[in-house]
C-alpha positions as CSV (number, residue, x, y, z in Angstrom):
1,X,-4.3,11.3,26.6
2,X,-2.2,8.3,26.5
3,X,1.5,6.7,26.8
4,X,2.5,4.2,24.9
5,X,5.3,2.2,26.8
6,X,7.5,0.3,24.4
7,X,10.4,-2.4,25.7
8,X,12.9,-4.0,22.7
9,X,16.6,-5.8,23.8
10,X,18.5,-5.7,21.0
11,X,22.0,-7.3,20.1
12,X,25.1,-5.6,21.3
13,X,25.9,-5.2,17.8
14,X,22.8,-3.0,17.2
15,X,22.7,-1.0,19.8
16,X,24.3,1.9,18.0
17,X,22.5,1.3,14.6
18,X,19.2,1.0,16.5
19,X,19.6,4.4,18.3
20,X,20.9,6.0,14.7
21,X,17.8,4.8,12.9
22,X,15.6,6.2,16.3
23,X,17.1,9.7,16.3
24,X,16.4,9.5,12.1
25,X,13.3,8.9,12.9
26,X,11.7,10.8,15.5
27,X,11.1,14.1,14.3
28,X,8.6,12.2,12.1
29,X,7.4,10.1,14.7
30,X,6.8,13.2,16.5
31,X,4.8,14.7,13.3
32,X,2.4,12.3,13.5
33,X,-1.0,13.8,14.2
34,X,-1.8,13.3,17.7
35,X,1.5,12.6,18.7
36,X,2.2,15.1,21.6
37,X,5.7,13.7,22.5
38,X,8.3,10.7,21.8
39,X,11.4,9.2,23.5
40,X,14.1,7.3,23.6
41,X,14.8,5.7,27.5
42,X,17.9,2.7,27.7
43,X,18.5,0.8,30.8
44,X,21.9,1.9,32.8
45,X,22.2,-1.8,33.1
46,X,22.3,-3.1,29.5
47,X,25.6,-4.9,28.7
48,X,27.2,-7.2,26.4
49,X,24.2,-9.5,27.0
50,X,21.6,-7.3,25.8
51,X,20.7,-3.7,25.4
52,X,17.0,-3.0,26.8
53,X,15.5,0.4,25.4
54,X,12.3,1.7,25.9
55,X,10.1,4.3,23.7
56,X,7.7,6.5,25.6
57,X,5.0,8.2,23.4
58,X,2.7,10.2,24.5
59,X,-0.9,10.7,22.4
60,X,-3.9,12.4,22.6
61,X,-6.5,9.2,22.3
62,X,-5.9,5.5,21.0
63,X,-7.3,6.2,17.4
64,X,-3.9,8.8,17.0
65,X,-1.5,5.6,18.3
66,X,-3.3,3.5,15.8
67,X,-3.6,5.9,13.1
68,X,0.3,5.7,13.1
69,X,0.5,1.8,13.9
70,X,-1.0,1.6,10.4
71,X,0.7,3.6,8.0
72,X,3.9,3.1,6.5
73,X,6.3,5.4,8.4
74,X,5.1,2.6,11.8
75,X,5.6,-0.3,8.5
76,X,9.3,0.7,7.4
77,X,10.3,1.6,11.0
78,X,9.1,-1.5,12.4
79,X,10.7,-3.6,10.0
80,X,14.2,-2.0,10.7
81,X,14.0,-2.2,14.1
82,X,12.4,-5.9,14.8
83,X,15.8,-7.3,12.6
84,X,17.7,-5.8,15.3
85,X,16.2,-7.1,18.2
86,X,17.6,-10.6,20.4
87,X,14.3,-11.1,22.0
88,X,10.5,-10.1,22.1
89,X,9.2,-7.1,22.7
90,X,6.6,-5.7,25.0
91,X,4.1,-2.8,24.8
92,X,1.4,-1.1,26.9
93,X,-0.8,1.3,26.3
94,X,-1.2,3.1,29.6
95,X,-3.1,6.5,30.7
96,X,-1.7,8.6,33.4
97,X,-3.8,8.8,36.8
């Protein structure tokens, strides 16, 4: 099993529309086979500067995560998300010990 850790900032003036398309999207997220679990996390501290979010996945193995990361539900999501975002984001792919 794995968790995939997931940090985006967006602009203020996606916050909202970010965490619309999420909740649109994570029932089929969730679908995905090998997908045991997804979620949304924000920071209490996000302001006007920047709103930090985090996705949590959980997944039985690394094929699952990259069976997803290539097909086009990851493609269309991605591409709606990344125009929201006001700097990079970061990922890990961690295991729980």
């Amino acid at each position: 099993m794995i968790v995939r850790l997931v940090k985006m900032v967006f602009r203020p003036e996606e916050a909202a529309n970010f965490e619309a398309l999420f909740i649109s999207r994570k029932s089929l997220i969730a679908g995905s086979p090998g997908c045991q679990s997804v979620e949304l996390l924000k920071d209490v501290a996000s302001s006007k500067n920047g709103y930090v979010y985090f996705t949590r996945s959980i997944w039985d193995d690394e094929a699952s995560l990259e069976k997803y990361r290539a097909s086009p539900l990851f493609a269309e999501t991605w591409k709606l998300t990344k125009a929201k975002f006001d700097g990079k984001p970061e990922a890990w792919t961690t295991k729980i010990v």
